[in-house]
MMTF fields as JSON, N, C-alpha, C and O atoms, coordinates in Angstrom:
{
  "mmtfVersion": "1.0.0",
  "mmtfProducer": "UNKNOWN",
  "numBonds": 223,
  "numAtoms": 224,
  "numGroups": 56,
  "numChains": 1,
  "numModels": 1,
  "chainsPerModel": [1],
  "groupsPerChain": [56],
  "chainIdList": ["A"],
  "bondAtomList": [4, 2, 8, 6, 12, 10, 16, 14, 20, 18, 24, 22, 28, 26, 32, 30, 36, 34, 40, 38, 44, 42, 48, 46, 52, 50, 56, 54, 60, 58, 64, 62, 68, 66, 72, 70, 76, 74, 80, 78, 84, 82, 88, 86, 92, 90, 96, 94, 100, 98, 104, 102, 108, 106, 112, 110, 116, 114, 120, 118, 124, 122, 128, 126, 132, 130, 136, 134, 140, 138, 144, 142, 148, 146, 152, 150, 156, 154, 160, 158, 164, 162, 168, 166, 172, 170, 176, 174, 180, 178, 184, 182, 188, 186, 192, 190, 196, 194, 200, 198, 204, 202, 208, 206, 212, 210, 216, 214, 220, 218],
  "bondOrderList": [1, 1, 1, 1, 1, 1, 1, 1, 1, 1, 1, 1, 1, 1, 1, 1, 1, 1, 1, 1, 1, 1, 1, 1, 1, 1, 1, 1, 1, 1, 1, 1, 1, 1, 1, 1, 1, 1, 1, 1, 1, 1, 1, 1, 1, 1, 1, 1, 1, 1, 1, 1, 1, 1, 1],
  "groupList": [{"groupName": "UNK", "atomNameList": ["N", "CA", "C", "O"], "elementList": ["N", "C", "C", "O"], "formalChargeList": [0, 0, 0, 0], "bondAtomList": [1, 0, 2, 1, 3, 2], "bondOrderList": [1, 1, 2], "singleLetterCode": "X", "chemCompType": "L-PEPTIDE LINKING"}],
  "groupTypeList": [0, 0, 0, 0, 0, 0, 0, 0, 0, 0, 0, 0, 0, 0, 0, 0, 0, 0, 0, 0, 0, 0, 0, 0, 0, 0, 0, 0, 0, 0, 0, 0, 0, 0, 0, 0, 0, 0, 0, 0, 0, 0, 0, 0, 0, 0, 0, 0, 0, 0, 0, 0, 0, 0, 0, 0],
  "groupIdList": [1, 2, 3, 4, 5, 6, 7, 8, 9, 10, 11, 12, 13, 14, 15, 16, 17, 18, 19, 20, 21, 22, 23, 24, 25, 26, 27, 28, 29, 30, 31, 32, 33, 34, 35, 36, 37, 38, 39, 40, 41, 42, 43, 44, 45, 46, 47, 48, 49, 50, 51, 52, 53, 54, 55, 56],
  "secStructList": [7, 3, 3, 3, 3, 3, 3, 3, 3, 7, 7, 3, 3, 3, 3, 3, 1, 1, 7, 3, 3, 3, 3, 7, 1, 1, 7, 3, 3, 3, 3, 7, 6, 6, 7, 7, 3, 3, 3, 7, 7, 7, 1, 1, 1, 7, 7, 3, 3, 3, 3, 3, 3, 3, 7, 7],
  "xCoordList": [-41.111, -40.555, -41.614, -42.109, -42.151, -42.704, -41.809, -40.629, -42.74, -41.769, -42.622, -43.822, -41.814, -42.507, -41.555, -40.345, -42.634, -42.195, -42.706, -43.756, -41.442, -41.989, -42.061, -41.082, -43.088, -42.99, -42.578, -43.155, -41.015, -39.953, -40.935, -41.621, -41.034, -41.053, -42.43, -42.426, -43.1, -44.065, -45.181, -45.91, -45.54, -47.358, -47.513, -46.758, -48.769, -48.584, -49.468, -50.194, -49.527, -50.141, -50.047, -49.475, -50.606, -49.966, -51.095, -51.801, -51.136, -52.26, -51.733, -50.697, -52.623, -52.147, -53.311, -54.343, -53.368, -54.453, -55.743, -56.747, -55.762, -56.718, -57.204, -58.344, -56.123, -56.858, -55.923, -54.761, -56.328, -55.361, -55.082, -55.917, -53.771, -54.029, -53.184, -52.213, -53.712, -53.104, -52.021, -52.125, -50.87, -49.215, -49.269, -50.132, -48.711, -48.057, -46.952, -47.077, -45.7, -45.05, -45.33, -46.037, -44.657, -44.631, -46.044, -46.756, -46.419, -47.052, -46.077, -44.847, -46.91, -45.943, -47.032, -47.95, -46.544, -47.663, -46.134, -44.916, -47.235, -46.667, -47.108, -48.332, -46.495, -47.003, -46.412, -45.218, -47.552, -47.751, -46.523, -46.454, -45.774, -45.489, -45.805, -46.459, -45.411, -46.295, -47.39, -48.279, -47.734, -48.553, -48.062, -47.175, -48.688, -48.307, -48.784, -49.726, -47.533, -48.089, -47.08, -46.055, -47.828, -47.125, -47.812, -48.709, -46.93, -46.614, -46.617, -45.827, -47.498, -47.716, -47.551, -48.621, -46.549, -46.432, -47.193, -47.134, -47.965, -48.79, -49.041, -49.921, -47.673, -47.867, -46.45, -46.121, -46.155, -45.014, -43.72, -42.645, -43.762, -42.412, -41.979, -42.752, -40.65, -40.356, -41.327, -41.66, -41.509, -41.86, -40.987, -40.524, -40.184, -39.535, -39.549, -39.713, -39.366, -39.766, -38.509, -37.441, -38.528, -37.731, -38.231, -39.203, -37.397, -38.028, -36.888, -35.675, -37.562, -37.078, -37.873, -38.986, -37.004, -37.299, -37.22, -36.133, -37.998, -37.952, -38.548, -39.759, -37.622, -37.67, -38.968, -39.215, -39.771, -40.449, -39.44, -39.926],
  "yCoordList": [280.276, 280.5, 280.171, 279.068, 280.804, 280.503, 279.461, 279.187, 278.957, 277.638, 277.628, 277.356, 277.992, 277.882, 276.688, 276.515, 276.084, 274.604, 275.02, 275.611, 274.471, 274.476, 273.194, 272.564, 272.471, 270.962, 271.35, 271.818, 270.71, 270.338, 269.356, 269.798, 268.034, 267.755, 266.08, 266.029, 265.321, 264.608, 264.428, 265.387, 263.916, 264.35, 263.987, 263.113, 264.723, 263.947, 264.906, 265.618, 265.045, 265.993, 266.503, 265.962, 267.477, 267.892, 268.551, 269.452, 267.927, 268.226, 269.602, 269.739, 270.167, 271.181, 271.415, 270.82, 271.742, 271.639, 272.445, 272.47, 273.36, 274.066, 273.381, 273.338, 272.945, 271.927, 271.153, 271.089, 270.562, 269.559, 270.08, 270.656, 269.733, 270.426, 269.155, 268.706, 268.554, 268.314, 268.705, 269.931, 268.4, 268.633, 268.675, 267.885, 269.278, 268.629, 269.957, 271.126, 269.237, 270.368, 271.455, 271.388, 272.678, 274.344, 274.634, 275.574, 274.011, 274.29, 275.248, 275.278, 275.919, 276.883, 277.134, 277.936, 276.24, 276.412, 277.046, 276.881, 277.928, 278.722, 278.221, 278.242, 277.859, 277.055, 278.193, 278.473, 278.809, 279.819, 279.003, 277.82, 280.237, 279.47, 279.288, 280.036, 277.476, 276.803, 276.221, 276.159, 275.795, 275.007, 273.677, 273.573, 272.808, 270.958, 271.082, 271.731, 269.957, 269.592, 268.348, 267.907, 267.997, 266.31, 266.605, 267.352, 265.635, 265.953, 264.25, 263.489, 263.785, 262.33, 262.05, 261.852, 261.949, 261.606, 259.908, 258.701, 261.11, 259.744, 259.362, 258.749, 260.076, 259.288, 257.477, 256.684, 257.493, 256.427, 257.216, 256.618, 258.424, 259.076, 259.948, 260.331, 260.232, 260.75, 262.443, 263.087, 262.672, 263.831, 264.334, 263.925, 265.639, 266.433, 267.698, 268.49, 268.027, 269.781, 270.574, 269.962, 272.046, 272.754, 273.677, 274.421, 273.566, 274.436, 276.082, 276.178, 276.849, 277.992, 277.771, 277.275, 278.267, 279.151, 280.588, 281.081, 281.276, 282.287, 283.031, 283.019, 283.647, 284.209, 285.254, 285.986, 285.384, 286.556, 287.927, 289.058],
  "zCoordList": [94.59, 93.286, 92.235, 92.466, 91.095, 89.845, 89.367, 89.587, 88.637, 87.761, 86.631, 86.636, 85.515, 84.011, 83.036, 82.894, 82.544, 81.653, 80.547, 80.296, 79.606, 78.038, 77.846, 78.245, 77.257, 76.503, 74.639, 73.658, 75.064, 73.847, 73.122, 72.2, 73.501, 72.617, 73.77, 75.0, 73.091, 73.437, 74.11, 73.859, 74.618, 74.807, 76.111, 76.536, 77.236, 78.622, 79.374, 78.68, 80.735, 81.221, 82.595, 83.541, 82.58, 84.427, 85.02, 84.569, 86.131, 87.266, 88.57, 89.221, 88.519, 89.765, 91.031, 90.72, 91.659, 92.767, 92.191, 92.902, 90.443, 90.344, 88.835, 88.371, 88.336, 86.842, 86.198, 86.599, 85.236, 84.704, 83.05, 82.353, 82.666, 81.096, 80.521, 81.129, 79.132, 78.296, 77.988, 78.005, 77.668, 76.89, 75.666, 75.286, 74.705, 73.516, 73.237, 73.603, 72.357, 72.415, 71.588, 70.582, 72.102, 72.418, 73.573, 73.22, 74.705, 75.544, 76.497, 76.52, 77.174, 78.111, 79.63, 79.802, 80.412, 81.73, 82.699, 82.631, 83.684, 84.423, 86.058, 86.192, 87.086, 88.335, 89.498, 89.6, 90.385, 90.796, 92.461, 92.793, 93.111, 94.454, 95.085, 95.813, 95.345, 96.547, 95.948, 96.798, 94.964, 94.302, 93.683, 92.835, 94.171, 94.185, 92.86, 92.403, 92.06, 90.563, 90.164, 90.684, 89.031, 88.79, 87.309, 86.918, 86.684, 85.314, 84.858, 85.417, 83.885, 83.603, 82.349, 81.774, 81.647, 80.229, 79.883, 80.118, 79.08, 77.825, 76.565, 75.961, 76.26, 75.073, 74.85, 75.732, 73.814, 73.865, 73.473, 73.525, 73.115, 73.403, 74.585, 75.463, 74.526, 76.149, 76.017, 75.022, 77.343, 77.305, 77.645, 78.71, 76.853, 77.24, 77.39, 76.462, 78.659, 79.536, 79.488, 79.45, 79.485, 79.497, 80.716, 80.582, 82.087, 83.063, 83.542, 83.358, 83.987, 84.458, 85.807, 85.984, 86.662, 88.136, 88.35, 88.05, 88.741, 89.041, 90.487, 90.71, 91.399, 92.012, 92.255, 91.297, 93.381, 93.37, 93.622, 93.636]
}
């Protein structure tokens, strides 16, 4: 499944097996299927994601 995240709202970042990107909100990363990722909020407010799944 694709999995696309919007960052609503605070700051942080997410690693995937091909790079790492900075957050802040209206970011829009797209995570290809079958690709490991982790998501590390850093700032002092919550990070908040808005995710979709999608089917191939």
């Amino acid at each position: 499944m694709h999995e696309i995240f919007v960052v609503l709202a605070g700051q942080g970042e997410v690693r995937t097996e091909t790079y790492a990107l900075t957050l802040a909100p209206g970011a829009c990363i797209h995570i290809q299927p079958q690709e490991s990722h982790a998501f590390r909020n850093s700032g002092t407010d919550d990070l908040v994601l808005l995710y979709f799944g999608l089917a191939d």
